[in-house]
Kinemage of the C-alpha trace (Angstrom):
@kinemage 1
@onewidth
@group {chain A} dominant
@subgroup {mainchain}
@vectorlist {calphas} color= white
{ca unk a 1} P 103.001 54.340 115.734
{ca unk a 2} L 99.693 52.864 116.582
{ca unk a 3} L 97.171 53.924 118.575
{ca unk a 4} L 97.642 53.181 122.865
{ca unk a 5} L 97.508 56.167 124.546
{ca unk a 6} L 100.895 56.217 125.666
{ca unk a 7} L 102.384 55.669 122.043
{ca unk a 8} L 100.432 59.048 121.060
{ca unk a 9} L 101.977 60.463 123.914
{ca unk a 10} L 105.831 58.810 123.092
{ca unk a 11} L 104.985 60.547 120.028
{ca unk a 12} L 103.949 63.768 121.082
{ca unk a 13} L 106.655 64.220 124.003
{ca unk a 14} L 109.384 62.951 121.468
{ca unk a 15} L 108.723 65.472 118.647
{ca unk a 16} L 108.634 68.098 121.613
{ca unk a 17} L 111.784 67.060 122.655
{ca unk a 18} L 113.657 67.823 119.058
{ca unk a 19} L 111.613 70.955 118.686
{ca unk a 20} L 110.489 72.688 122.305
{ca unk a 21} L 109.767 76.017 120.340
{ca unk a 22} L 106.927 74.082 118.474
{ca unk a 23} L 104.269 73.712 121.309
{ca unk a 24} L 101.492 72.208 118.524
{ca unk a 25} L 98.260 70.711 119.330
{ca unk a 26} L 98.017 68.258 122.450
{ca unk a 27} L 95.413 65.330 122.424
{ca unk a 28} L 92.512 65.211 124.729
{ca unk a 29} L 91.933 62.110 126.971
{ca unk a 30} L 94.697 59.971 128.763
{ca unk a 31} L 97.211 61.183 125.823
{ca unk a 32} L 96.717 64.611 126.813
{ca unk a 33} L 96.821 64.606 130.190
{ca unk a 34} L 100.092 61.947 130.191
{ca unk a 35} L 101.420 64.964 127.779
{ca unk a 36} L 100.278 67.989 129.837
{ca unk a 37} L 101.497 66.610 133.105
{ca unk a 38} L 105.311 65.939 131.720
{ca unk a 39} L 105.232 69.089 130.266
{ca unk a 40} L 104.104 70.829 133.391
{ca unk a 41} L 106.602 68.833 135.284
{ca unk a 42} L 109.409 68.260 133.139
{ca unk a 43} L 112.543 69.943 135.694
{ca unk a 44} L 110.911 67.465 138.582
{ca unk a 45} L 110.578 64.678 136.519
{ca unk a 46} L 114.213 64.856 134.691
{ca unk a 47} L 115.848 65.865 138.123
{ca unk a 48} L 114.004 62.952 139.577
{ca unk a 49} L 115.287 60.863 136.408
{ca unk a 50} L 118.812 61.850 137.037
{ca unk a 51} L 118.560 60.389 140.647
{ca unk a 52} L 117.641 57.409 139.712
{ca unk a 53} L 119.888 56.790 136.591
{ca unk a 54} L 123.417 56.612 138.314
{ca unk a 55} L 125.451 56.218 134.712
{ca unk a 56} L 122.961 58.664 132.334
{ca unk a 57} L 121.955 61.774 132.819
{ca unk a 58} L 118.855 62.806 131.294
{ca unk a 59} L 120.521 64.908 128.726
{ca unk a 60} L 122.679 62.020 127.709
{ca unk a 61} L 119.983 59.388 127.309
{ca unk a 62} L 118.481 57.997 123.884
{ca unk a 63} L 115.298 61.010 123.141
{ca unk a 64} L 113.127 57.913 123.008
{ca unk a 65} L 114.172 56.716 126.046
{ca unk a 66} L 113.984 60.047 127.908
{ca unk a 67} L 110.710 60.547 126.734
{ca unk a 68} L 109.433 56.391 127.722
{ca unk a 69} L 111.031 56.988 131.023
{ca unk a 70} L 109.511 60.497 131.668
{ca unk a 71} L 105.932 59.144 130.547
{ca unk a 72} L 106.830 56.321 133.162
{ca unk a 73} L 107.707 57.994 135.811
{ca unk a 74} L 104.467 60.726 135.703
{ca unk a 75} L 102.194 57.600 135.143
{ca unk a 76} L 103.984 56.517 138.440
{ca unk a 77} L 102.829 59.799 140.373
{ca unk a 78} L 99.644 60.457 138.557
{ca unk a 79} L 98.052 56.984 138.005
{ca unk a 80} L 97.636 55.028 141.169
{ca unk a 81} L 94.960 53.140 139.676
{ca unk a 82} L 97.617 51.344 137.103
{ca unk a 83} L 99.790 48.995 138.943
{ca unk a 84} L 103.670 49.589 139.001
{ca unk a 85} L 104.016 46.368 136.969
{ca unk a 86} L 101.792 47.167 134.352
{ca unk a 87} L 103.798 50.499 134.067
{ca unk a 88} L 106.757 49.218 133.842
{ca unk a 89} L 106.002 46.492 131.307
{ca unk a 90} L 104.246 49.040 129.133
{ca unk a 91} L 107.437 50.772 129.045
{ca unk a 92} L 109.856 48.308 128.766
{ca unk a 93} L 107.852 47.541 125.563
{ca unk a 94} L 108.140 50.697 124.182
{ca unk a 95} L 111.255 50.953 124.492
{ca unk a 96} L 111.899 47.514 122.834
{ca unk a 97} L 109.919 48.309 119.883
{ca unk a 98} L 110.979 52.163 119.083
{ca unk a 99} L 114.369 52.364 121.015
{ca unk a 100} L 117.466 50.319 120.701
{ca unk a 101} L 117.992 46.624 121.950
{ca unk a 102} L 119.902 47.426 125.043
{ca unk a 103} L 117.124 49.877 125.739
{ca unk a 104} L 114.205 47.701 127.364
{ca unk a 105} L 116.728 46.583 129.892
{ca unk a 106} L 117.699 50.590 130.847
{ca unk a 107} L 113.859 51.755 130.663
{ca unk a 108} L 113.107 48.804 133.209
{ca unk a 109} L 116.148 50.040 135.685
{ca unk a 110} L 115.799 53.284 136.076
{ca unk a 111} L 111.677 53.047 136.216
{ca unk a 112} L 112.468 49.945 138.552
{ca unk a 113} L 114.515 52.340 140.883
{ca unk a 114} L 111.785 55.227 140.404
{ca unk a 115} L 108.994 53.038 141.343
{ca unk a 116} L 110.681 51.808 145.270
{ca unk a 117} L 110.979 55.606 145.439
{ca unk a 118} L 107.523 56.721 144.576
{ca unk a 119} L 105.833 53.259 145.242
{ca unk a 120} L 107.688 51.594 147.539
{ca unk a 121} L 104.517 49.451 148.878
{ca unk a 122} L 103.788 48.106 145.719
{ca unk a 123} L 106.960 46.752 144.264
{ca unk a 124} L 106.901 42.963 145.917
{ca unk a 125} L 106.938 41.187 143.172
{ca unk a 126} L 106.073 43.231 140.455
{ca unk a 127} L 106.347 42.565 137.086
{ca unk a 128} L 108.762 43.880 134.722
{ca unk a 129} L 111.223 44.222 137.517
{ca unk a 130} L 114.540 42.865 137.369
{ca unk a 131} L 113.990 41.401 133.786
């Protein structure tokens, strides 16, 4: 993986995922606080992900996915200053280049649904959606 913040933090999140015992080194700067906050948050954000993901549950989904959509959904809460589009696309990229082929379309679903929930003023036309 390169270098965009949110890579590191796929990264980071993912390798916690197959190995929660091994709580290693987290980043400083954006990396570090996108990994810190799903970390702190992780039972609101997957119960939150389950909500919105009517045929996956959070256990079920692809680890890459889970951790793209978690990442997602905290930049959602926690970054007000990145627009919902921009989020989403990020994602949906992500997923398109370290996930599977059907995955782009599920990241951009589920963080779709996730953003009229947490953002529902700001999804008129935004990008990423529906595509």
């Amino acid at each position: 993986m390169s270098g965009s913040a949110r890579e590191r933090a796929l990264r980071t999140l993912y390798e916690l995922d197959q190995s929660p015992a091994d709580g290693g080194d987290v980043a400083a700067g954006r990396t570090g606080r996108i990994v810190t906050g799903v970390r702190a948050e992780l039972e609101d954000i997957d119960a939150a992900l389950d909500a919105a993901s009517t045929n996956w549950r959070v256990g079920r989904m692809a680890p890459v996915d889970r951790a793209i959509l978690r990442i997602g959904l905290y930049e959602l809460r926690h970054e007000p200053g990145t627009a919902v589009g921009t989020i989403i696309d990020e994602a949906v990229e992500l997923a398109k280049r370290y996930s599977t082929e059907q995955s782009g379309r599920f990241v951009n679903g589920v963080l779709a649904e996730l953003a009229r929930r947490e953002r529902p003023g700001e999804m008129t036309g935004a990008a990423g959606v529906g595509g």
